[in-house]
C-alpha positions as CSV (number, residue, x, y, z in Angstrom):
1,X,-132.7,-24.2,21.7
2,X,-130.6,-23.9,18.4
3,X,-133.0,-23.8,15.0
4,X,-131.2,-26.0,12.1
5,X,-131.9,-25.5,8.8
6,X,-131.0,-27.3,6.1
7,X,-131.0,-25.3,2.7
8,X,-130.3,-25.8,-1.2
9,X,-128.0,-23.3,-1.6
10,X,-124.7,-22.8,0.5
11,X,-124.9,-19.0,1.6
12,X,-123.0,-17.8,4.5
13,X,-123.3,-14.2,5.9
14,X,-120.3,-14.1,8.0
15,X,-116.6,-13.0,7.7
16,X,-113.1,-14.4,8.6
17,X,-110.3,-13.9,10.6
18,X,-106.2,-12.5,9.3
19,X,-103.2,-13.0,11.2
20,X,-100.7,-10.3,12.0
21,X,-96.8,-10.6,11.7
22,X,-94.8,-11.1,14.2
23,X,-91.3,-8.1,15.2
24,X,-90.7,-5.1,17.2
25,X,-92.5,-5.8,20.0
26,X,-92.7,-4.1,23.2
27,X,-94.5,-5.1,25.9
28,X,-96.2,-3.5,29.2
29,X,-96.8,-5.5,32.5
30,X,-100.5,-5.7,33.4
31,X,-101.7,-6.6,36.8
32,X,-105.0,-8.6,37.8
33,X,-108.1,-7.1,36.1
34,X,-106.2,-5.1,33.7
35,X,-105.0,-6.7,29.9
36,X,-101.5,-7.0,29.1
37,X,-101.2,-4.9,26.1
38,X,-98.1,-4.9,23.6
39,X,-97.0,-3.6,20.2
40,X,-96.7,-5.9,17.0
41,X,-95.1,-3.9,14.1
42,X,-97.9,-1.1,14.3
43,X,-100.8,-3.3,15.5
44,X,-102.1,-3.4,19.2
45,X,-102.1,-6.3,20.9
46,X,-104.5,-6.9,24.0
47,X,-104.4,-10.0,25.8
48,X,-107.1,-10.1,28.7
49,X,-106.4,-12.5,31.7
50,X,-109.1,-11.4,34.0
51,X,-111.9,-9.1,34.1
52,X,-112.1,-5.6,35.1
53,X,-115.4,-5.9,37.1
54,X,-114.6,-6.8,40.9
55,X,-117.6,-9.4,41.9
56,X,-120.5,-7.8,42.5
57,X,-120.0,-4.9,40.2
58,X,-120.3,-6.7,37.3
59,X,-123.5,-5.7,34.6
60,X,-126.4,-7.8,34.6
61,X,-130.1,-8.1,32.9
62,X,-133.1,-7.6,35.2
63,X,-135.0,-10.8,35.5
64,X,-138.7,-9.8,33.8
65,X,-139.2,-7.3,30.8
66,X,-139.8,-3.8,31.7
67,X,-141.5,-3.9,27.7
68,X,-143.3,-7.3,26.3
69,X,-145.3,-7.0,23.4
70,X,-146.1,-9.9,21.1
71,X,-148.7,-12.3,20.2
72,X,-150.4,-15.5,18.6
73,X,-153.6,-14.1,17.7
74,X,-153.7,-10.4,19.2
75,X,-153.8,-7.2,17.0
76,X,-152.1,-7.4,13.6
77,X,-149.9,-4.9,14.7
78,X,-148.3,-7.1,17.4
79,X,-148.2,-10.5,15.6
80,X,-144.3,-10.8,14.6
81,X,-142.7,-13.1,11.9
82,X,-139.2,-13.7,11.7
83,X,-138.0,-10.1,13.2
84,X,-134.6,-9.2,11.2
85,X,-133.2,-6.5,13.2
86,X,-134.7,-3.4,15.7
87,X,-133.7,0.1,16.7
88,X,-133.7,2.6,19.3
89,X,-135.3,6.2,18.1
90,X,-134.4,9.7,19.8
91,X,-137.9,9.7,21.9
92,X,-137.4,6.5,23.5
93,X,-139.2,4.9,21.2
94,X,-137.9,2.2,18.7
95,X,-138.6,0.2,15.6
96,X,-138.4,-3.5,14.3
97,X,-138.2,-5.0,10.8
98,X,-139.8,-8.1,9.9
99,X,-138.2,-10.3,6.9
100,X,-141.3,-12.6,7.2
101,X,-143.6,-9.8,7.4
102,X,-141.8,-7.2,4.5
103,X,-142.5,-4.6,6.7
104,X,-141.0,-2.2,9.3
105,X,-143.0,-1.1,12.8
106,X,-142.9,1.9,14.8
107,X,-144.1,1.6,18.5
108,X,-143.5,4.6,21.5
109,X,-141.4,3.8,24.5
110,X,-144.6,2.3,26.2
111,X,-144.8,-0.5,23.3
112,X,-147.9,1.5,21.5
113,X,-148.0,1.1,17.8
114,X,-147.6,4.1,15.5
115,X,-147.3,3.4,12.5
116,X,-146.6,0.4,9.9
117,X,-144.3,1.0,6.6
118,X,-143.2,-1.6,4.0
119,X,-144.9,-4.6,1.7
120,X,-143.6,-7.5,-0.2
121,X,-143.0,-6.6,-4.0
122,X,-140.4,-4.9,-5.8
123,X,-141.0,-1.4,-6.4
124,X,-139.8,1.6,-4.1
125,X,-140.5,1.1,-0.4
126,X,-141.7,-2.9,-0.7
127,X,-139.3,-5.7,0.1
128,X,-138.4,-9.2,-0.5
129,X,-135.6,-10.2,2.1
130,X,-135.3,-7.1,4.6
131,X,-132.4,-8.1,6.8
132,X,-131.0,-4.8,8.6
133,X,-132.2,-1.5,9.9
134,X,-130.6,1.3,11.2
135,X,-131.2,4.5,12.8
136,X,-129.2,8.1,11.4
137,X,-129.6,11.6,12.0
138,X,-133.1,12.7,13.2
139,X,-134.6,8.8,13.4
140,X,-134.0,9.4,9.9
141,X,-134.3,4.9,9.3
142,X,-132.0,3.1,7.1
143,X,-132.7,-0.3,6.1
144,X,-130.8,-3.1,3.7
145,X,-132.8,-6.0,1.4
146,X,-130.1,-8.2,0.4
147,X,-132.7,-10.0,-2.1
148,X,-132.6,-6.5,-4.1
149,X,-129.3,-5.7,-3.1
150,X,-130.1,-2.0,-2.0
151,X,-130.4,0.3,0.5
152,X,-133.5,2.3,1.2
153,X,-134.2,5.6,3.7
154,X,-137.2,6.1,5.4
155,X,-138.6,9.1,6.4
156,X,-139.2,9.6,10.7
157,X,-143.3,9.2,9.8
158,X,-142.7,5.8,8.2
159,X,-142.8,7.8,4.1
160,X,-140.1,6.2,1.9
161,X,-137.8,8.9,1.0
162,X,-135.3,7.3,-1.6
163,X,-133.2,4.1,-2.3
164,X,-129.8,3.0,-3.5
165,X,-127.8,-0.1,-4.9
166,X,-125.6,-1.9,-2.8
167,X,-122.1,-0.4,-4.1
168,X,-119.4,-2.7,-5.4
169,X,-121.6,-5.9,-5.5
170,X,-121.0,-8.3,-9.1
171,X,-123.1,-10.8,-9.8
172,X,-122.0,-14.7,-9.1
173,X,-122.2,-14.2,-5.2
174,X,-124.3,-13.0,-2.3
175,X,-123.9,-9.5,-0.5
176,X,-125.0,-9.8,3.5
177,X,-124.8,-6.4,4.9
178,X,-123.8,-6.6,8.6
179,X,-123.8,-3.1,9.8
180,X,-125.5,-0.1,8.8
181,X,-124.1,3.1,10.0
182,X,-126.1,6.1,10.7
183,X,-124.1,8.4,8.1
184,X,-124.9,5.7,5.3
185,X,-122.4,3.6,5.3
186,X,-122.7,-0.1,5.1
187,X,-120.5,-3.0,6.0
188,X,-121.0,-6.3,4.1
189,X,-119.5,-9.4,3.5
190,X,-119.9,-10.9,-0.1
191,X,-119.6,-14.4,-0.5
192,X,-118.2,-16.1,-4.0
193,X,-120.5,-19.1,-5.0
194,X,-120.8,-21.3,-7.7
195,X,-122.9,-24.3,-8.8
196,X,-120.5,-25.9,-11.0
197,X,-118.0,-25.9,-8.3
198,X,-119.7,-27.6,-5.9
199,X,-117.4,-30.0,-3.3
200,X,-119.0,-33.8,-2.7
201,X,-121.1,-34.5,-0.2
202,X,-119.7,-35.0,3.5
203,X,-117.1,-32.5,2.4
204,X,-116.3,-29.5,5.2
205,X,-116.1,-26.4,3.5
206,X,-115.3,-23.1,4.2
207,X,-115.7,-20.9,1.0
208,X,-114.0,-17.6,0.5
209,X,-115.7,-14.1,1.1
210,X,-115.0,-10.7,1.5
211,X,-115.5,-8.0,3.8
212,X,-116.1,-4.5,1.7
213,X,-117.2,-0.6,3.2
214,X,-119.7,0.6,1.5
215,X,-120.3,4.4,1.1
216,X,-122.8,6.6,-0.4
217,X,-121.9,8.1,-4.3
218,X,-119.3,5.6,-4.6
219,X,-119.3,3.2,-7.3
220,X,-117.1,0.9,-5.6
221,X,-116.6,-0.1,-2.1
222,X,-113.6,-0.6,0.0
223,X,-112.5,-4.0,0.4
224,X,-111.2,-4.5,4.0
225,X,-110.2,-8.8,3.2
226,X,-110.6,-12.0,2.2
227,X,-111.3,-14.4,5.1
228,X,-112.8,-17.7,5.6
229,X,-116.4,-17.9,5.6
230,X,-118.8,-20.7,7.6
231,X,-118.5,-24.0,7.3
232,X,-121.2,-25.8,4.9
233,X,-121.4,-29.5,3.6
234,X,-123.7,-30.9,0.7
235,X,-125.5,-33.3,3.0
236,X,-127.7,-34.8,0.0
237,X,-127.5,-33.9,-4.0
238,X,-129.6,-35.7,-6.7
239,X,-131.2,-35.0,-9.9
240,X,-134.8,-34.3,-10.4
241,X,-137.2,-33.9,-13.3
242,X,-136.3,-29.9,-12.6
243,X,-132.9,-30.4,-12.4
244,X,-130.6,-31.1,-9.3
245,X,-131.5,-30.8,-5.7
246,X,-128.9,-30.2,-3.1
247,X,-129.2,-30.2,0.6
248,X,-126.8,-28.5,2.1
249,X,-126.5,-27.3,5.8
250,X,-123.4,-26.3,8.7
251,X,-121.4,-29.5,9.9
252,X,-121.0,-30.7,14.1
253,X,-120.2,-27.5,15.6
254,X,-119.5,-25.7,13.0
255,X,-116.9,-22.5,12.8
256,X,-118.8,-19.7,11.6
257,X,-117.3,-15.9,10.9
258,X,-119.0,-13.0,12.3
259,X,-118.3,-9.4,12.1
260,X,-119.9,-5.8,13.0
261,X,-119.2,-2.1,12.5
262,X,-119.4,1.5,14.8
263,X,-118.5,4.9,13.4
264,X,-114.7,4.1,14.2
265,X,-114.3,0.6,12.9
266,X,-115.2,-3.2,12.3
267,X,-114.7,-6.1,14.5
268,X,-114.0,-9.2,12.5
269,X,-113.7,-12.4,14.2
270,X,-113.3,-16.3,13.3
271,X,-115.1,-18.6,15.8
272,X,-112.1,-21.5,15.3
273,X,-109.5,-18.8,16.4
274,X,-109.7,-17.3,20.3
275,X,-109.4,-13.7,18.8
276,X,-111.2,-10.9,17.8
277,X,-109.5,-8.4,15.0
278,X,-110.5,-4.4,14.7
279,X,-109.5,-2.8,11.5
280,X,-110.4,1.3,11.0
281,X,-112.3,2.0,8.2
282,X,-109.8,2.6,6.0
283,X,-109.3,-1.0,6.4
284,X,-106.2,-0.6,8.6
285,X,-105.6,-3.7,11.0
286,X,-104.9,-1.7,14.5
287,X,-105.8,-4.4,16.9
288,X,-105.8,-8.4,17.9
289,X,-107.6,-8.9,21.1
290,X,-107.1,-12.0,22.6
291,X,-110.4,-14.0,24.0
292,X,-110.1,-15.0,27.9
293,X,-111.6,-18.2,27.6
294,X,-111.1,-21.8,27.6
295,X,-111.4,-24.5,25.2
296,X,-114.6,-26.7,25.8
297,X,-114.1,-29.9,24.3
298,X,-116.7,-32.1,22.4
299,X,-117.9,-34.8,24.8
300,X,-120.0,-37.8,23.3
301,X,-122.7,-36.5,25.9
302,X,-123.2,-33.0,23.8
303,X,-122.7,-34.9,21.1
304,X,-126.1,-36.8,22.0
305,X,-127.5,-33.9,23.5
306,X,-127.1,-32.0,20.2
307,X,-128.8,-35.1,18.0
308,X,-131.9,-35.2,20.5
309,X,-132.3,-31.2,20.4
310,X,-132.5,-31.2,16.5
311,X,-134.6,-34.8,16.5
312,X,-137.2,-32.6,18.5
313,X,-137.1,-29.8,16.5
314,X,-137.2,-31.8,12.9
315,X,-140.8,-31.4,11.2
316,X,-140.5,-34.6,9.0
317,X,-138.7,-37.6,8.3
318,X,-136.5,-36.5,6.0
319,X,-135.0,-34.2,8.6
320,X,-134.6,-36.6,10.7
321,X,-132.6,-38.8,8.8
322,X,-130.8,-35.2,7.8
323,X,-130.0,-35.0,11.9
324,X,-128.6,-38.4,12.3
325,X,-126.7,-38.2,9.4
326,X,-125.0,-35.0,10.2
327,X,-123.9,-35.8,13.9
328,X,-123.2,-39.8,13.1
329,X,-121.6,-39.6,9.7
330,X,-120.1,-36.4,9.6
331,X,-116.5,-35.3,11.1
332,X,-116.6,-33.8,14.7
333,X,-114.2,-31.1,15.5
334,X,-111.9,-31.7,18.7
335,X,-113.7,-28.0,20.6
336,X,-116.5,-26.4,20.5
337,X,-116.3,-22.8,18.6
338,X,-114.7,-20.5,20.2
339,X,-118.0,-18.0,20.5
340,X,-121.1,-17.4,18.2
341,X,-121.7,-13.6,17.7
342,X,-120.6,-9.9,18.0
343,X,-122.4,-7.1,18.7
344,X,-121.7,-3.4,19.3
345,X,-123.5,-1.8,21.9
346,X,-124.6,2.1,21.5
347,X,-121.6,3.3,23.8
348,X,-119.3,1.7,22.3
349,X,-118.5,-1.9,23.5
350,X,-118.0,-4.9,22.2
351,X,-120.3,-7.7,22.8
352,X,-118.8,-11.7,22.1
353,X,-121.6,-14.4,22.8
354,X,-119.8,-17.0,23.8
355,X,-120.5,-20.5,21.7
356,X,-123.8,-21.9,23.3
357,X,-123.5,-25.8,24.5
358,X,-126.2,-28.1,23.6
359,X,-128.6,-28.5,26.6
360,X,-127.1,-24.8,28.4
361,X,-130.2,-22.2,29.1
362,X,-128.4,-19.5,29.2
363,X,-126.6,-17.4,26.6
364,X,-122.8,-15.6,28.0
365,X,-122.0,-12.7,26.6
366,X,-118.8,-10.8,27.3
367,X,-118.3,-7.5,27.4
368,X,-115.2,-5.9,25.9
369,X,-114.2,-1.8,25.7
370,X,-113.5,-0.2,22.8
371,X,-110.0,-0.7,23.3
372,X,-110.3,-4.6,24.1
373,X,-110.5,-4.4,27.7
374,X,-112.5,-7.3,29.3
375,X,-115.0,-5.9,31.6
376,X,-117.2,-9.1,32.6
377,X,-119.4,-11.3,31.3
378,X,-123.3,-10.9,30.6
379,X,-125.7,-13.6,31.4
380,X,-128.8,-13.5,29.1
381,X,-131.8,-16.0,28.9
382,X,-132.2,-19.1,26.5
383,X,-133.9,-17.3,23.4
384,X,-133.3,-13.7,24.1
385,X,-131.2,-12.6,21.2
386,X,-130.5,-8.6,21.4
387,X,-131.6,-6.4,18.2
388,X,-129.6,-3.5,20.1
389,X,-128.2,-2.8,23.7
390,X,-128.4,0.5,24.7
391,X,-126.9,2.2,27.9
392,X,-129.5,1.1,29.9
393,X,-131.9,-1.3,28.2
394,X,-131.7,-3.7,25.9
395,X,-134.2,-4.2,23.0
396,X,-134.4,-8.1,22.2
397,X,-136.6,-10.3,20.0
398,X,-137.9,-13.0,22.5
399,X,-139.7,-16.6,21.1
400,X,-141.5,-17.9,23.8
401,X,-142.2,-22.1,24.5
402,X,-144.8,-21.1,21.6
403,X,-142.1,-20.3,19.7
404,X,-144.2,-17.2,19.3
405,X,-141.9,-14.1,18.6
406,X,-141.9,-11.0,21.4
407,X,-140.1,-7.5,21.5
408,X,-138.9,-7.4,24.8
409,X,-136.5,-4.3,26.6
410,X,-134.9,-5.3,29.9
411,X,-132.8,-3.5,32.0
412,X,-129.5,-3.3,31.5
413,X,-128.3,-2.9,35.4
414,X,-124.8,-1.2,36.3
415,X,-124.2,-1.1,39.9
């Protein structure tokens, strides 16, 4: 099921797509389960037509946890609210951060608890919107609060060590980090926003942001673009006794940008194109790899499955009316996005999750190499979202039918 949430502000945390000129091309001949790959005036271009994995040698996720921990009303420990992000550590062990909870959690490989770091407040070590975490040299931890814009390190025994500001961040926007790289380096997107500019209600938007590289002891960071960021609509705006309300939220299907980083570069895709860019970070374009998919288009049946999932999931009235409005008054977009995340696995690979249709229970994700080879696609379950994937395992924040959050690893099985 898909969580919709309508908000006052229009924030986006994602990042857009460029386009590459066209001249001096040369192209190779690729045969069945191998890309086609070509030269565009210094930029590689991959296009995939079939996957490298012959049937049944393709990757797939064992069907029960080997790790489940999680509960309603257990130890304190275990009871998780709104996980952000998780890690793998050295031992085998890993930890999560909660942006609900302000806090981070350390367990051992067989799920124990070891320790418990982190409040909400604003001093050193205490945070108000922890989003990312990350883990360096030694499980050294590395974790980013975009409410206080900084960067914090964590000592392997849970002790804060030190902190840091965001580099290159002005005010009039929002910084979202979307990696964090063990050597210190963050990659963000910053998105330009402002109240007096607001479009009229029922009007698709997609406002401007940029993707930047942060890096320790700089005082700027290294912008790698401006792209288009997700689409937003002011649903509802009125004025109050405090001043003016506005409702805003994403449109029918709506394109979203999405982006992520490894020690050799950033993937940067746009959900309306079938693409996926990798710039170096230098901010070098070196590659377009072309999505093997196929358009899906928008049927009056999701249409109505869409409505009924967010009419069950609306806690009042008022987001009710929100739901109908938003899939009976507002434009609806010929296909459905193009795919809805990215992910870097610890080898290496690229992970795309392709766009989840209303009513599907299970979540595709395709895997691509380093070089934009298409190995196969990844079927995971309806509400397993991955906080990493390892070699072998992959750690995964789980809500049950309780909609009670879990850590669950499963095995990542390579025959």
């Amino acid at each position: 099921m898909r969580a919709w949430t309508w908000t006052a502000l229009i924030a986006g945390s994602c990042m857009g797509i460029a386009a590459c000129g066209d001249g001096g091309s040369t192209v190779a001949d690729g045969v069945a389960g191998e890309p086609v790959v070509r030269d565009s005036a210094g930029v590689k271009i991959v296009e995939n037509h079939a996957p490298a994995w012959a049937a049944g040698t393709g990757w797939r996720l064992a069907d029960s946890p080997r790790l489940d921990i999680g509960s309603l009303d257990g130890p304190e420990a275990m009871q998780f609210f709104q996980i952000s992000d998780g890690a793998w550590l050295s031992d085998g062990g890993f930890v999560v951060s909660g942006f609900g909870s302000h806090d981070l959690r350390r367990f051992d490989s067989d799920g124990g608890h070891v320790w418990t770091a982190g409040r909400e407040g604003d001093g050193p070590g205490e945070f108000r919107g922890l989003m990312s975490i990350a883990a360096g040299p030694g499980d050294t931890l590395l974790t980013y609060d975009f409410r206080h814009r900084r960067i914090a390190r964590w000592a392997p025994d849970g002790s804060f060590v030190d902190a840091r500001a965001l580099e290159g961040v002005e005010e009039g926007g929002f910084p979202f980090v979307q990696t964090l790289l063990p050597d210190g380096r963050a990659v963000y997107s910053f998105l330009y926003f402002a109240m007096d500019e607001l479009p009229p209600p029922g009007e698709v938007r997609r406002d401007p942001l940029e993707i930047r590289i942060a890096a320790p002891g700089d005082s700027v960071a290294l912008p790698l673009g401006e792209f288009p960021g997700t689409e937003r609509v002011i649903m509802r705006q009125s004025e109050t006794a405090s001043g003016a309300r506005v409702i805003s939220g994403s449109p029918p299907f709506a394109r979203v940008t999405a982006s992520v980083a490894d020690p050799a570069g950033v993937w940067v895709g746009d959900s309306d194109l079938p693409q996926v860019l990798r710039y170096d970070l230098e901010g070098k374009l070196v590659a377009i790899v072309q999505l093997p998919f196929e358009p899906v288009p928008v049927t009056p049946d999701l249409v109505a499955r869409a409505l009924a999932e967010q009419l069950d999931e609306a806690d009042d009235q008022e987001e009710r009316d929100l739901a109908r409005q938003r899939w009976e008054e507002l434009p609806l977009p010929d296909f459905l996005p193009w795919f809805e995340d990215l992910v870097v696995d610890r080898v290496g690979n690229l992970w795309v999750r392709a766009y989840q249709a209303p009513g599907d229970e299970i979540r595709t994700w395709h895997v691509f190499t380093t070089d934009g080879e298409w190995l196969g696609a990844v079927e995971f379950p309806d509400r397993f979202s991955p906080l990493e994937i390892g070699d072998e395992f992959v750690l995964a924040r789980f809500g049950d039918e309780l909609d009670v959050e879990h850590v669950q690893i499963r095995e990542l099985i390579k025959p």
